[in-house]
N, C-alpha and C positions, 0 to 999 in steps of 0.2 A: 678549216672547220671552226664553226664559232662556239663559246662558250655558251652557255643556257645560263638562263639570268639566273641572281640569287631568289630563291627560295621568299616569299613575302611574310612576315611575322603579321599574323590576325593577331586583334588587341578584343577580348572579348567587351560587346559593348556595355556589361557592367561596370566594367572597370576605370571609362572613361571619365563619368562623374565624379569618381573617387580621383582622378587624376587631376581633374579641373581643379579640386576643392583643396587640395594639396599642394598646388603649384601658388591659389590664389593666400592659401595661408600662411606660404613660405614670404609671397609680398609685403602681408600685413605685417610680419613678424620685425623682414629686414627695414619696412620704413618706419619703425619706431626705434630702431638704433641709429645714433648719430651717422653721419656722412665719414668718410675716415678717406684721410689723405693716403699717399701707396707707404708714408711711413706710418698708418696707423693712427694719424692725430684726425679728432675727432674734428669735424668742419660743419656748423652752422650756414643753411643757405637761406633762411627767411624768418621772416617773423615768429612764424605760428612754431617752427621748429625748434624760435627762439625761447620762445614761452615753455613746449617742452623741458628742452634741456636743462633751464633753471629749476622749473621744477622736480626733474630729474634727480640736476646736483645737489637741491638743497636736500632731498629726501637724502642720499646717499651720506652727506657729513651731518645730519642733525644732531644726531646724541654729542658727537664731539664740540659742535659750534656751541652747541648749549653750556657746554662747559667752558666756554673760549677762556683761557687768561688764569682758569684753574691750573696747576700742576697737573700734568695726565698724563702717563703711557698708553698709546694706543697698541692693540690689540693690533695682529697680524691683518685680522678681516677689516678692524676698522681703518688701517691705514691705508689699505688698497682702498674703498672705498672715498677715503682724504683725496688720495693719487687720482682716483676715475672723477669726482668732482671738479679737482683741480683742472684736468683739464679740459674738461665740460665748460667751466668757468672761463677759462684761457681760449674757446672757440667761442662761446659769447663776446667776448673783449673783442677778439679781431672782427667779428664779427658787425661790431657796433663799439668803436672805438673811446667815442665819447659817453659813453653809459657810463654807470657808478657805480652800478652794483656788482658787475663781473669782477674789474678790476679788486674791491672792494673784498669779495669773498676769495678770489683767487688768491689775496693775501693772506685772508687767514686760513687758509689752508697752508699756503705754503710755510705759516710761520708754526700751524699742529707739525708739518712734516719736518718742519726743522731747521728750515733755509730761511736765517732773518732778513737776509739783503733780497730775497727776492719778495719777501712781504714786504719791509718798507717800500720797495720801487713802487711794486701794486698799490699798495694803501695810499702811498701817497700821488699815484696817480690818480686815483680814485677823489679822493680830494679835491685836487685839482679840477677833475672832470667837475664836481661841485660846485667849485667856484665859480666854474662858468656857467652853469646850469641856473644859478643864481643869479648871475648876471644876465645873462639870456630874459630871465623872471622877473627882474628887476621892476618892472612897469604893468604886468600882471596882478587882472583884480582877482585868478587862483592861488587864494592865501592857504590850501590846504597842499597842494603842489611845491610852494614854496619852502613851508613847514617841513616836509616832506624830505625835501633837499636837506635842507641844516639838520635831520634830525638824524639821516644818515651820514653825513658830513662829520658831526660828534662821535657819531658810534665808530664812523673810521680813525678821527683822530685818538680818540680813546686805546681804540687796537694798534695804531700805531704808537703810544705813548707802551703799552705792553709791549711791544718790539723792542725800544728803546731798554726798557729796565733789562729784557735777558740780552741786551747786549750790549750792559752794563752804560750808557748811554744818557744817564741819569737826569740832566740839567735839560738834554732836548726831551725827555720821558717827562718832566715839569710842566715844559712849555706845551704840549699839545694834550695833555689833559684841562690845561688852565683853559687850552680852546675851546672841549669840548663841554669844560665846565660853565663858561662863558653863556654856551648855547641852552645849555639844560643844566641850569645848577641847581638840581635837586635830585641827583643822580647820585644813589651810595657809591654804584660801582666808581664810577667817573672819581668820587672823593676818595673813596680807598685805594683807586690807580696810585692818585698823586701823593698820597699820604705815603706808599708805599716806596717810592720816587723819593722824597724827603726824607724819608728814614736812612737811606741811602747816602746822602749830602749830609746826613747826620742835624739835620735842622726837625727834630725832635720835638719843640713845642708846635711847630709852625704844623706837620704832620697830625700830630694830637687835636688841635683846633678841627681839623678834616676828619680825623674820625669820630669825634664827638658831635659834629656837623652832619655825617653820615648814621650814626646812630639814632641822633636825635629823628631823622625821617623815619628809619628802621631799626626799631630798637634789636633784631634780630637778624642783623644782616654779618652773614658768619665772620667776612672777609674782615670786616671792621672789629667785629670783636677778636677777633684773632691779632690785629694790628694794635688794639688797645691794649692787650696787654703785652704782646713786645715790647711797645713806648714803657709802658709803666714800670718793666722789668729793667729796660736802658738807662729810664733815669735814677732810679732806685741805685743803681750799678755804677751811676755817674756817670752816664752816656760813653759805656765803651761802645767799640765799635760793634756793631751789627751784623748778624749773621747774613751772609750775600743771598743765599737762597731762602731765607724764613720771612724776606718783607716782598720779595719778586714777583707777587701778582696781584691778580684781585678780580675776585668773582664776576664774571660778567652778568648773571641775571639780572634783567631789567635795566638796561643801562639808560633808557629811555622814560623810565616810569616812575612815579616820585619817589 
């Protein structure tokens, strides 16, 4: 004896457009989130997804990047946010190896979260990536491309010279401000980096010079007033030593701008 087939489920035909329109919103929704590998890391497959996600990431750490090199505790919300950037940033990189900017941001992110060594690698891959991009350009009559290069080039070595000071690192925290000073020497932040790097080495006038350097461009640039009168309190004091955490950064706004 055979069984009688199942019973057929009617879909009334209002309801089908409402299915359609559902299923295609669920599309839209999943292809504006990253690609995720089966452990969950987010995977860049083209261009345009490329363009995405940076803009993505950068929305996601603005407030914090804007303060890069301030002293800051992040907020619970802002760190996951650091964290979903980071590796935004880190599927850009694999993604376009030789690029500047993924590397470049992926470091400071990693250095807000708190991992110096893995922002130096970044940063100064990023760099790196620079120098050849540079060379690459070398014979290029696009002199705003070139510009372009060196001026993130500076802003990296700068973030890696803030690397250096919180991991006490002082003498190479010198050398890669002087780089980025080189590039843009009319940058407070760039001068209060290394002034703050000095203060450190305990080279006290040589520092003073830099922030009197950086003031004279901004008479109102906090990080410097702030470092003027630590110097002025050290020598006054007869240059004892220097509180480790009272010289260790320096405002990032405008590290690019006179």
């Amino acid at each position: 004896m055979s069984s009688a087939p199942p019973p057929r489920i009617a879909i009334p035909q209002w309801l089908i457009p409402i299915l359609i329109f559902a299923g295609l919103a669920g599309l839209v929704v999943l292809s504006n989130r990253p690609a995720l590998t089966p452990l969950g890391v987010p995977v860049v497959r083209d261009s345009a997804e490329y363009k995405r996600r940076s803009d993505e990431a950068l929305e996601l750490c603005r407030g914090p990047l804007e303060k890069f090199g301030d002293v800051q505790e992040l907020t619970d919300d802002q760190r996951k946010d650091v964290e979903q950037a980071y590796k935004l940033y880190d599927a850009m990189f694999r993604y376009n190896p030789v690029a500047v900017e993924p590397p470049f941001q992926a470091g400071r992110c990693a250095y807000l979260l708190g991992d110096l060594r893995e922002a130096e690698d970044l940063i100064t891959q990023s760099i790196y990536n620079s120098e050849q991009g540079l060379k690459q350009n070398a014979q290029s009559s696009d002199k705003t491309t070139v510009r372009n290069i060196q001026l993130t080039r500076a802003e990296a070595q700068y973030s890696l010279g803030l690397v250096y000071i919180q991991a006490e690192l002082y003498e190479k925290a010198v050398g890669e401000f002087d780089a980025a000073i080189e590039t843009v020497p009319n940058s407070p932040a760039y001068l209060a980096g290394r002034a703050s790097a000095l203060i450190q080495l305990r080279k006290l006038p040589e520092a003073m010079r830099d922030v009197a350097t950086a003031l004279a461009l901004d008479p109102k640039h906090t990080r410097s007033l702030q470092l003027a009168k630590l110097i002025d309190a050290e020598l006054k004091a007869g240059g004892s030593s220097a509180g480790g955490s009272s010289a260790g950064g320096g405002s990032s706004g405008g590290g690019n701008a006179p």
